[in-house]
PyMOL commands that place a pseudoatom at each C-alpha (Angstrom):
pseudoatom trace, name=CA, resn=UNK, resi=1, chain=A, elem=C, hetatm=0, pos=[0.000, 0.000, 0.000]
pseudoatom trace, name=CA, resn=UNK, resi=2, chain=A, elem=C, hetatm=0, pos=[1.014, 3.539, -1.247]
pseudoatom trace, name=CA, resn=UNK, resi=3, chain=A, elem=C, hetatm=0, pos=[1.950, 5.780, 1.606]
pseudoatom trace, name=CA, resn=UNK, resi=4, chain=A, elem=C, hetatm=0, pos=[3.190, 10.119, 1.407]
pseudoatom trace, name=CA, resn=UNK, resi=5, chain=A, elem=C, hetatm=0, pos=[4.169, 12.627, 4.013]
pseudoatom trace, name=CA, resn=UNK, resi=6, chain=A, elem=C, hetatm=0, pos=[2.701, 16.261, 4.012]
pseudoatom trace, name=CA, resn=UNK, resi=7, chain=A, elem=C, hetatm=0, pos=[5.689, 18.411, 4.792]
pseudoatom trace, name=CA, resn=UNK, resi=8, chain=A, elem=C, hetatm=0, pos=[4.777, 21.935, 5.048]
pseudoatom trace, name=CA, resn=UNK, resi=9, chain=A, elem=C, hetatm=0, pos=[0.756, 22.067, 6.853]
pseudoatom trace, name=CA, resn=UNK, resi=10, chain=A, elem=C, hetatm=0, pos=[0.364, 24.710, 8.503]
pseudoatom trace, name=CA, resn=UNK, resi=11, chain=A, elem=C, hetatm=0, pos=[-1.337, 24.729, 12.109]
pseudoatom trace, name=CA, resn=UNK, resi=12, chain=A, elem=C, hetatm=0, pos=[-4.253, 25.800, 10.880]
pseudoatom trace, name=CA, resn=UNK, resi=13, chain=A, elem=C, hetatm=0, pos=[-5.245, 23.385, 8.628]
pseudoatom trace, name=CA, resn=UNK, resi=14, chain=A, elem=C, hetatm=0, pos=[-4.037, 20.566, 11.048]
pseudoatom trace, name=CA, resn=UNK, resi=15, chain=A, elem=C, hetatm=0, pos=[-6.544, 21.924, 13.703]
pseudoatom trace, name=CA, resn=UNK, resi=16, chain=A, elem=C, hetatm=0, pos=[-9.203, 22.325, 11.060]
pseudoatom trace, name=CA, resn=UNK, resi=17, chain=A, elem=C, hetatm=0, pos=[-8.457, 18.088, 9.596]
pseudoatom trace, name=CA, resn=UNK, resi=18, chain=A, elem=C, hetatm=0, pos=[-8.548, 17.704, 13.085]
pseudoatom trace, name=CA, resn=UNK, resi=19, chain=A, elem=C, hetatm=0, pos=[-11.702, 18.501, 14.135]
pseudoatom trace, name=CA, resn=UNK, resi=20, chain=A, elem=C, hetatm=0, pos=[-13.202, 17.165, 10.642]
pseudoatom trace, name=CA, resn=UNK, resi=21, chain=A, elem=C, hetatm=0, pos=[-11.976, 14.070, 12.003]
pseudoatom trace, name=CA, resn=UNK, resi=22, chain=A, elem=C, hetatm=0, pos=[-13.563, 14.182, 15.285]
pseudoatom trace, name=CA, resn=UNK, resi=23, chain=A, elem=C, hetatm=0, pos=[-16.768, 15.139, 13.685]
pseudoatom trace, name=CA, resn=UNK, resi=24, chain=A, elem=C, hetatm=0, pos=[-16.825, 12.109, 11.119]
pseudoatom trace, name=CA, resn=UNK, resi=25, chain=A, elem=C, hetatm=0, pos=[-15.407, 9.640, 14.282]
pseudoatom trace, name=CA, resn=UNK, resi=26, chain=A, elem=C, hetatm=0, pos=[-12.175, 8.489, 12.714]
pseudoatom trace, name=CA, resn=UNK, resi=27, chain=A, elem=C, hetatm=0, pos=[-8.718, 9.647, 13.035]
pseudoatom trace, name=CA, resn=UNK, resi=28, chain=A, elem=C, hetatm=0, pos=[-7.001, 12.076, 11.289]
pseudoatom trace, name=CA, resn=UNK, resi=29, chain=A, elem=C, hetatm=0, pos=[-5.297, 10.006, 8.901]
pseudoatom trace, name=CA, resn=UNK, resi=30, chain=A, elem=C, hetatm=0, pos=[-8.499, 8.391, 8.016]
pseudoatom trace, name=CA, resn=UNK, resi=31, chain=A, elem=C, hetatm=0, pos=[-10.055, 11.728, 7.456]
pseudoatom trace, name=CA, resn=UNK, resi=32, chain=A, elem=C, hetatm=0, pos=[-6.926, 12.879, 4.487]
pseudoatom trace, name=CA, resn=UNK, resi=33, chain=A, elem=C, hetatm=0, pos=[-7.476, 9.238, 2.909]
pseudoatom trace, name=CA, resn=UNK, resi=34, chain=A, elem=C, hetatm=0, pos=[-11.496, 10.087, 2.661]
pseudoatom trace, name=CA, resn=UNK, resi=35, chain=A, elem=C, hetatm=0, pos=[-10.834, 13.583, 1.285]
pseudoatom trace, name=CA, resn=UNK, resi=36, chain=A, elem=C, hetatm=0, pos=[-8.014, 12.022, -0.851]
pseudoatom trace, name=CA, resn=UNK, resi=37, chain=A, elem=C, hetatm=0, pos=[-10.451, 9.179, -1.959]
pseudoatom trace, name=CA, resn=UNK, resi=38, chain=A, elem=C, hetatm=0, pos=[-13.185, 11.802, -2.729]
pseudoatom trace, name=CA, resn=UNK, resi=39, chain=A, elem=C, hetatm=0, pos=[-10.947, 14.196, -4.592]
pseudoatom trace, name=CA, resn=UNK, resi=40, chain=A, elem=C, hetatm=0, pos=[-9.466, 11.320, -7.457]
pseudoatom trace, name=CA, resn=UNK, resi=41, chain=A, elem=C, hetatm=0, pos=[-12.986, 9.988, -7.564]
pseudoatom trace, name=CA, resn=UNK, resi=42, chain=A, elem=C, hetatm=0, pos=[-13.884, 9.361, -11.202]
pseudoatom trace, name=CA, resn=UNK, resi=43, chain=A, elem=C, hetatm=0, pos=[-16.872, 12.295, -11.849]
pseudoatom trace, name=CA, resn=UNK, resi=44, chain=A, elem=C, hetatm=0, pos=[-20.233, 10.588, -13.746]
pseudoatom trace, name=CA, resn=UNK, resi=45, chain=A, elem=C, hetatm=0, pos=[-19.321, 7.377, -12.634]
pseudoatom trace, name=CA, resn=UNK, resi=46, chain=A, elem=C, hetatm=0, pos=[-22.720, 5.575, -13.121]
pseudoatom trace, name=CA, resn=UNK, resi=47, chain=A, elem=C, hetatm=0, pos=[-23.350, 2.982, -9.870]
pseudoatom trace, name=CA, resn=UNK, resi=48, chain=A, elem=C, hetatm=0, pos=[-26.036, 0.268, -11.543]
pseudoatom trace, name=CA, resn=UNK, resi=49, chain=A, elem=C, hetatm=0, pos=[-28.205, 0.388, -8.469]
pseudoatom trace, name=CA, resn=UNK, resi=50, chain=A, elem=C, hetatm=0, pos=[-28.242, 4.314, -8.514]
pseudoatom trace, name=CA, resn=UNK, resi=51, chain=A, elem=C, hetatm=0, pos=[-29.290, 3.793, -12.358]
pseudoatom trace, name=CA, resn=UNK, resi=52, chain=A, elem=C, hetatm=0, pos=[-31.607, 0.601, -11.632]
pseudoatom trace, name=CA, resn=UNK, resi=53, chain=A, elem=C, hetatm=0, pos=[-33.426, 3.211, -9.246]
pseudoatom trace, name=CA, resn=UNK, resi=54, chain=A, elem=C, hetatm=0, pos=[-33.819, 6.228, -11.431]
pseudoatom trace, name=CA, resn=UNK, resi=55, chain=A, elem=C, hetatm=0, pos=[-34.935, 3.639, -14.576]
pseudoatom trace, name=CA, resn=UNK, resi=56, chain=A, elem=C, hetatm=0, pos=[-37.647, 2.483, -11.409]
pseudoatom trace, name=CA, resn=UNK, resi=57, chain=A, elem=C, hetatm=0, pos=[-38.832, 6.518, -10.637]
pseudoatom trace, name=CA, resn=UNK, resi=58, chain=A, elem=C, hetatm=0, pos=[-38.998, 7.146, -14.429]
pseudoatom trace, name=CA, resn=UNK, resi=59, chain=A, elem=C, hetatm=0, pos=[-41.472, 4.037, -14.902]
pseudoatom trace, name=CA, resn=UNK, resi=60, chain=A, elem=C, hetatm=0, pos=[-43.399, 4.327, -12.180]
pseudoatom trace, name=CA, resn=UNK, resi=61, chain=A, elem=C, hetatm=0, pos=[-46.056, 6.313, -13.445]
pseudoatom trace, name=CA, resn=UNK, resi=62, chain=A, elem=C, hetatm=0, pos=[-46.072, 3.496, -16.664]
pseudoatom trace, name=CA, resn=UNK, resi=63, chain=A, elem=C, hetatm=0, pos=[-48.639, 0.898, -16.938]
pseudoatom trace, name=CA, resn=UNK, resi=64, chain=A, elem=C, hetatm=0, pos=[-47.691, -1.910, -19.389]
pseudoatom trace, name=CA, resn=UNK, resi=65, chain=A, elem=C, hetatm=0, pos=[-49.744, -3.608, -21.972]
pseudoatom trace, name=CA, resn=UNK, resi=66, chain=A, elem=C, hetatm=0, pos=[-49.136, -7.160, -20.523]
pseudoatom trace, name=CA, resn=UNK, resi=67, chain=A, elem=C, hetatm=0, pos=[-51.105, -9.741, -22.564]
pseudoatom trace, name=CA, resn=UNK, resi=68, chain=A, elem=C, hetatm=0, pos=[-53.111, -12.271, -20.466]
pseudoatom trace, name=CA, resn=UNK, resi=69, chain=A, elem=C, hetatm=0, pos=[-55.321, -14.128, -22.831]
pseudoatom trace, name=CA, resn=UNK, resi=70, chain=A, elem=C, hetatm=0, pos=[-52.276, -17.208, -23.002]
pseudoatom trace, name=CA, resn=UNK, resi=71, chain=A, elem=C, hetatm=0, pos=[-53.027, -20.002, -21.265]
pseudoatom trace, name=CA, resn=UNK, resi=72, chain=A, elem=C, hetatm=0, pos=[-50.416, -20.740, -18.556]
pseudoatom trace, name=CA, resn=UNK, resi=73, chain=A, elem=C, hetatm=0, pos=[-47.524, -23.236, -19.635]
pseudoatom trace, name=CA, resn=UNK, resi=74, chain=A, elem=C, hetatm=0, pos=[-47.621, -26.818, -18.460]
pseudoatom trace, name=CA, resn=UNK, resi=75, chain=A, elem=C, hetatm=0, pos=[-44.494, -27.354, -15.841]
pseudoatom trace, name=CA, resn=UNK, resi=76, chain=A, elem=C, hetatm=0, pos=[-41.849, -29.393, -17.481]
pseudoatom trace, name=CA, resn=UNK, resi=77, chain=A, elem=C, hetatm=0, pos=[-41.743, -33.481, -16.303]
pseudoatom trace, name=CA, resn=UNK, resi=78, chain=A, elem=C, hetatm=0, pos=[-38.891, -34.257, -15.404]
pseudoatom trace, name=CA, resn=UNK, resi=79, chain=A, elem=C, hetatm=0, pos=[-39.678, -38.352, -14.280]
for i in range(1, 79): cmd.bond("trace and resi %d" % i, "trace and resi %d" % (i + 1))
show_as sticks, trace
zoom trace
């Protein structure tokens, strides 16, 4: 696993990752990796349940046209 030093943070922005921390409940090094992970984070990266969802909403006001005059199919025998 990749690892890099910060030389150069002032005392301010320490104090300010700091608290960020505290108010997410992880440590400070755990806070940089989640704003690190955030920043590099591809943009318009489609997640399939985030698309399943909004191809759901845009139906849901659809009816379909489901024909039901077919007779139900006889279950396979498998003896």
């Amino acid at each position: 696993m990749a690892a890099i030093t910060v030389r150069g943070l002032s005392d301010e922005t320490h104090r300010a990752l700091k608290a960020r921390a505290a108010a997410h409940h992880r440590s400070t090094e755990a806070e940089v990796r989640a704003i690190l992970e955030s920043a590099t984070a591809p943009v318009g990266r489609v997640r399939l349940g985030s698309l399943l969802a909004e191809i759901g909403q845009e139906a849901g006001g659809v009816e379909f046209d489901i024909p039901r005059d077919r007779a139900p199919s006889e279950p396979i025998d498998l003896s």
